[in-house]
N, C-alpha and C positions, 0 to 999 in steps of 0.2 A: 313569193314572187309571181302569183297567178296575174293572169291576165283577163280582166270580167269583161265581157260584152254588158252593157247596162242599155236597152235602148240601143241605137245606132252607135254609143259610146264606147269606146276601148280603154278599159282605165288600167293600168299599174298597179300596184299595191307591193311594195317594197319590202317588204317582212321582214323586220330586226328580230330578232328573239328576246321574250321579255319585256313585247312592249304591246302587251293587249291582242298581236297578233292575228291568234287563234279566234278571238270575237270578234274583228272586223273582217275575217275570211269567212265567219260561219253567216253573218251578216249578208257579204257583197254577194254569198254565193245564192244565197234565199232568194234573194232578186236577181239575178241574173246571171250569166251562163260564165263559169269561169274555165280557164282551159290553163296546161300546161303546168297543175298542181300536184301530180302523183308520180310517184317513184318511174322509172325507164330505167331500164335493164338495156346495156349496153354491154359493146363485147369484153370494156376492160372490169364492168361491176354494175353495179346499179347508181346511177345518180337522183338526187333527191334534189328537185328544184327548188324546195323552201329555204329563207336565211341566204341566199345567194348576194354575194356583194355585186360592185358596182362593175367591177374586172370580166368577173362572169355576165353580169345581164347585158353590157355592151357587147357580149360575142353572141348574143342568144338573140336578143332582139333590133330589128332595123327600126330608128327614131320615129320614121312614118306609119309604122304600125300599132304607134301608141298617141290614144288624143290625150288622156291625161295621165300623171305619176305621181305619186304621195309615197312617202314614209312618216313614222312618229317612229321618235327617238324617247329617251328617258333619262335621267339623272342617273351618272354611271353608278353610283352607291344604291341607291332604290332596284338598279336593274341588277346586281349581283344577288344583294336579299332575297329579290323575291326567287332567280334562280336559286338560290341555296335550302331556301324552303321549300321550294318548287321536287328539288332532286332527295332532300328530305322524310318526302313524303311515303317515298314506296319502301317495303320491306326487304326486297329484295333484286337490289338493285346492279346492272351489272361490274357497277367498281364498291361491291358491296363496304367494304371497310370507308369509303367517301361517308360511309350513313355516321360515324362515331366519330368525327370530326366536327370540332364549332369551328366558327366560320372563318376564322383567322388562320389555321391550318388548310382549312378546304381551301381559301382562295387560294395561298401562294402555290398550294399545289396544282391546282386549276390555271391559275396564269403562268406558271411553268412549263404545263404539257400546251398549253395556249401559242407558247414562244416558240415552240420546236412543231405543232403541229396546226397550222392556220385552221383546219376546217376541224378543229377540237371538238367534242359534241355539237356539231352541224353548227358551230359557228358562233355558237353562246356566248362565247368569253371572245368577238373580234368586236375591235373598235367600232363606234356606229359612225364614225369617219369614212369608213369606206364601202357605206349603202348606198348614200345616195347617187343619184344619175338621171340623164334624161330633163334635166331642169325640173326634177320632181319638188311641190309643194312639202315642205317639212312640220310636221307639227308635232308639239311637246306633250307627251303622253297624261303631263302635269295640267295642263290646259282643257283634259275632257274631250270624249270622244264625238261627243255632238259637234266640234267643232269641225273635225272631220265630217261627219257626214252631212253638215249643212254644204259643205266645199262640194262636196260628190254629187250632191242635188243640183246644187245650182251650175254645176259643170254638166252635167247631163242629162237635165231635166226631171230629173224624176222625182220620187216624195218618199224616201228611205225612211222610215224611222230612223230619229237620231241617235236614239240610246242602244246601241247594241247588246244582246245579255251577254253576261262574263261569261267564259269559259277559260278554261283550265286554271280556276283561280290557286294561288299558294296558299296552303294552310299555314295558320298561324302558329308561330314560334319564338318565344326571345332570345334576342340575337344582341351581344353584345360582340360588340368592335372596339379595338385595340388601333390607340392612335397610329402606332407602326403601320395598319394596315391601309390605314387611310390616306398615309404618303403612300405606300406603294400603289392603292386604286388613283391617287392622282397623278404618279408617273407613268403609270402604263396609259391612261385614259386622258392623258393630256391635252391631246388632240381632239376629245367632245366636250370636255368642260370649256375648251376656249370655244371652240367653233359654237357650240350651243346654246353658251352665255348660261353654264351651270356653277356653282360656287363650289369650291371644296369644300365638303364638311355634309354631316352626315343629316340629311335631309330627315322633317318631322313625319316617320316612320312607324307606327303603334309595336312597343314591344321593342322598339331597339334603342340600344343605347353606347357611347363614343365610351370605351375606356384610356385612361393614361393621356389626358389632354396634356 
């Protein structure tokens, strides 16, 4: 949820987790001057501005100190994958046994600590229903990031390159899903498959594949 000066411009950048994020912050910040991105140590703990929903940024910022807002959203199936690859990866991780779980055990247990605790691994597993704000532009992580940054040029004049490089890409894993899981990803995420016009069903993913249709 930094806030980039770009030029005279104030822009927004909304950070879903799991949706490119991390390369269009390494991006907006190259060019220009982001603020309010780094942890703050306060009396009750530390707060971590990033993945902040929409509840939080309406207490944090006044409407007029923002000229423009964006988020990208993703297909809620695509954005668990790559989280599960994503936490996958390390050897030693802090819910070490997460690592020896496929991904039908990992979720329900991930959308159950999700239900009982909102801000779950900084917000990984919350609805992308409740990012947006601000009358921010939405764009679909599916649709390419140049499209984003053609928006941020011509909103504040400048000449970004479009293509941002990846960063903190998921390594690759096969990932098989279990249709049971796949209603449960469409009850919990009910509310971005409607709002974002995403289909249930497991989107064409290298490596994965829908068990027990």
């Amino acid at each position: 949820m930094p806030l980039y000066r770009i030029g005279s411009t104030k822009v927004l950048f909304i950070h879903i987790p799991k949706t490119a994020g991390m390369a269009l912050d390494a991006h907006l910040s190259a060019h220009g001057t982001a603020v309010f991105k780094d942890p703050i140590t306060t009396y009750t703990g530390v707060f971590r501005p990033r993945h902040r929903p929409a509840a939080v940024l309406e207490q944090i910022y006044l409407p007029e100190t923002i000229d423009y807002a964006f988020t990208v959203v993703r297909h809620p199936v695509a954005r668990l994958v790559s989280g599960y690859r994503y936490q996958r990866r390390h050897r030693h991780l802090q819910l070490s046994r997460l690592r020896f779980l496929g991904f039908d055990a990992w979720l329900r247990y991930c959308l159950w600590r999700a239900q009982a605790e909102v801000d779950y691994r900084d917000g990984h597993f919350r609805p992308q229903v409740e990012y947006p704000c601000f009358g921010c532009d939405v764009f679909r992580y599916e649709d390419g990031l140049a499209a984003v940054m053609e928006r941020v040029n011509r909103v504040t004049g400048a000449a970004l390159p479009q293509h941002p490089p990846a960063r903190n890409i998921s390594p690759f894993r096969p990932v098989t899903i279990a249709k049971s899981s796949l209603d449960l990803i469409a009850r919990f995420y009910a509310a971005d498959f409607e709002r974002f016009g995403y289909t249930v069903a497991v989107p064409p993913i290298k490596g994965v594949t829908l068990r027990g249709a």
